[in-house]
C-alpha positions in Angstrom: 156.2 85.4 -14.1 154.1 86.8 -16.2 150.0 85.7 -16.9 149.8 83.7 -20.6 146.0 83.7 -21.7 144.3 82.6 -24.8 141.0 82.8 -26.3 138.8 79.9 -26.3 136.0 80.3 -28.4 132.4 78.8 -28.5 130.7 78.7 -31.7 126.8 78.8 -31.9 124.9 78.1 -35.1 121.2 79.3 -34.5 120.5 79.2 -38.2 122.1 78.5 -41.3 122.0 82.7 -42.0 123.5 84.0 -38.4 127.0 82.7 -37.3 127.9 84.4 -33.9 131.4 83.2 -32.5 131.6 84.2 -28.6 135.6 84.7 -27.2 136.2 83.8 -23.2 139.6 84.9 -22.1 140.9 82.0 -20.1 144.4 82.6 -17.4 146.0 79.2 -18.5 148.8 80.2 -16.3 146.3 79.2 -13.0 145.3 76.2 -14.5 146.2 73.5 -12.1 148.4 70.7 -13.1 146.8 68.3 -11.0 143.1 69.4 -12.3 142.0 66.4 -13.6 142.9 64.0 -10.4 142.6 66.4 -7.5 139.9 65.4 -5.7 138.6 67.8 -2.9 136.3 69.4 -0.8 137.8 73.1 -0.7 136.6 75.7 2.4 137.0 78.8 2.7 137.3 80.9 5.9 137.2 84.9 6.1 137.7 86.7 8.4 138.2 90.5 9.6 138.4 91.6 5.6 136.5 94.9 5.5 136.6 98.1 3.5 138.2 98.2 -0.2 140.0 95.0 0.9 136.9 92.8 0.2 137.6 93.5 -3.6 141.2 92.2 -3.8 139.7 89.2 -1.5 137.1 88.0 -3.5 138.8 88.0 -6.1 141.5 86.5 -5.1 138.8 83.5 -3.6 137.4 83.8 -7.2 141.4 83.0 -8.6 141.9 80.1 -6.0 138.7 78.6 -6.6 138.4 79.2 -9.9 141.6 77.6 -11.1 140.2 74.1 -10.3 136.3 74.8 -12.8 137.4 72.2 -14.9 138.1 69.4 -12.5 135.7 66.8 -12.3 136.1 65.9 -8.3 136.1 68.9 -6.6 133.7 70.9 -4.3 134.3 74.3 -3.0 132.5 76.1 -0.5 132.9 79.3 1.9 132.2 81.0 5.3 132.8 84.9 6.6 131.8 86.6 9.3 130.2 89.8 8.5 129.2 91.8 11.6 126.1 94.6 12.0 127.4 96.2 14.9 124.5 98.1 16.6 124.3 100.6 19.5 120.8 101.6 20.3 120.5 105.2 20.7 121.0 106.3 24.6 122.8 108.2 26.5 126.3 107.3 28.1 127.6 109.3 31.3 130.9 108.0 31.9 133.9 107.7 29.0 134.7 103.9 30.0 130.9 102.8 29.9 130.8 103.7 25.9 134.2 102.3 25.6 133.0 98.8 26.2 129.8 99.0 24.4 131.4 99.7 21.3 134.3 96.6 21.7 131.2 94.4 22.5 129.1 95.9 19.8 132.3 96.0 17.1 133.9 92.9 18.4 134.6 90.1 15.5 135.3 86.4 16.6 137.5 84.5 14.2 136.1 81.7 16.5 133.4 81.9 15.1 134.1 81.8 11.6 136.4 79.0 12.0 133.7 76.4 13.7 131.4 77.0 10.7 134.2 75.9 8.9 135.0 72.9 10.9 131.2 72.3 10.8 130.9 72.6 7.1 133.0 69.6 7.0 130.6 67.7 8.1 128.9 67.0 4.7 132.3 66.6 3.6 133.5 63.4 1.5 136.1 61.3 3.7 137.9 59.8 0.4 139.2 62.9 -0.7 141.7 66.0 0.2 140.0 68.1 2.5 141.8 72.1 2.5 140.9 75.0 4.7 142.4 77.9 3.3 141.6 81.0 5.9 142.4 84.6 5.2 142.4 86.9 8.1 143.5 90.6 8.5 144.8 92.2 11.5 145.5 90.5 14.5 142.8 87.9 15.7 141.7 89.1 19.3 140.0 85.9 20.3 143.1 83.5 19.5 143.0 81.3 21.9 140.0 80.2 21.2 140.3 80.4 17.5 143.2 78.2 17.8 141.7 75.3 19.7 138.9 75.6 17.4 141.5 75.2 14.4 142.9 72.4 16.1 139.7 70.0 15.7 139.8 71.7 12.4 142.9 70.3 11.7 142.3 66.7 12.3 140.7 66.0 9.5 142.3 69.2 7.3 145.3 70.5 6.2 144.6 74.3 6.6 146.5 77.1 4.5 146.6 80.7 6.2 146.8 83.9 3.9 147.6 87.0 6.6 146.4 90.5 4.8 147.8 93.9 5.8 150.7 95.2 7.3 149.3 94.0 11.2 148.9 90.8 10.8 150.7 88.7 13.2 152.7 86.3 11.4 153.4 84.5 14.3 149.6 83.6 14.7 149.0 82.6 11.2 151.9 80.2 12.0 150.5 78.2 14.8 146.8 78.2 12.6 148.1 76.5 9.8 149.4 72.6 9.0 152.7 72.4 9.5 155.2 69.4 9.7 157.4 71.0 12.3 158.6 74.1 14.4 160.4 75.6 11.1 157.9 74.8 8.4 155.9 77.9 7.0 154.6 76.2 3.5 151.1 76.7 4.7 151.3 80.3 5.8 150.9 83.3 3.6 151.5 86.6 4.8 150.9 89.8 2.3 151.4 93.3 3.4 148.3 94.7 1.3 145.5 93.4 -0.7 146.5 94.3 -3.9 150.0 91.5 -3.5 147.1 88.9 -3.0 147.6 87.8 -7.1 151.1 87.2 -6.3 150.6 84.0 -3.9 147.9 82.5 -5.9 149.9 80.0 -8.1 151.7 79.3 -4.8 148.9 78.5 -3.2 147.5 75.8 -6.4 151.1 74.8 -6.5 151.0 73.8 -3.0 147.3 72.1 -3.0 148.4 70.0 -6.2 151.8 68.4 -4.3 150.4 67.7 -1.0 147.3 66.2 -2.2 149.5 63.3 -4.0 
């Protein structure tokens, strides 16, 4: 489908002499039908995006978010682990011993990311839709514990998964997300690259608007 825009423009009169008219381009096509009653506290959780990928990311978190700028009730916040790997200089003698410094070093915890979600939630309103909406890429090493740590998350949640890149592992995005049964996927969002991230955004609003009536 394609995008419909149109120009909404603010006037400012700073005299009677100058007239300056200033022209905002505004995606009416992500505009939320349910903007002015959703009511929400909105996280979001990153985690493993790296590279040119963080571009098509933020902006799509910028698209998602975005969307809902004109409702009155809504709050939107975000969490992503961003790792400074470190090896101090030194000397390694045996292939295996440098091996596992740089999986310790390099390792990234979904875990991780996922509690400071859950704890973000803390402050959160309890009269209003709360959504987690995580975006991992590549298959989450630490799932096990990333999962139970999803599953607090999701007793007070619903949480929408968005898998990036061709290794994600759909079958973990499944058990991540809300689900009313064994065959129901609404919540999970799998794109083979970064760039098809524009493509499940409407989805996504389309999604948050239903389930929060």
């Amino acid at each position: 489908m394609p995008t419909a825009t149109f120009p909404v423009c603010q006037h400012f009169v700073p005299n009677k002499i100058q007239h300056h008219i200033q022209c905002v381009v505004i995606n009416i096509y992500l505009i939320p039908e349910c903007t002015n009653t959703f009511q929400a506290d909105v996280m979001f959780g990153i985690h493993g995006i790296g590279g040119d990928s963080r571009v098509e990311v933020r902006e799509f978190v910028k698209e998602i978010g975005g969307a809902f700028r004109a409702a009155p009730n809504v709050r939107i916040g975000l969490s992503e682990n961003c790792n400074s790997a470190e090896i101090e200089l030194q000397g390694f003698q045996e292939e295996d011993t440098f091996a596992v410094a740089v999986s310790q070093a390099m390792a990234t915890s979904a875990t991780a990311t996922f509690n400071r979600v859950r704890l973000s939630y803390g402050r959160a309103r309890t009269d209003v839709n709360r959504i987690a909406i995580l975006i991992v890429a590549g298959e989450i090493e630490d799932f096990e514990m990333a999962k139970r740590e999803v599953a607090r998350l999701k007793y007070s949640s619903r949480v929408i998964v968005v898998g990036v890149g061709a290794r994600v592992d759909v079958q973990q995005l499944r058990e991540l997300s809300s689900y009313e049964d064994a065959s129901d996927i609404s919540h999970v969002f799998p794109v083979r690259n970064p760039e098809s991230l524009t493509y499940v955004v409407r989805k996504i609003l389309d999604l948050m608007c239903r389930e929060s009536q």
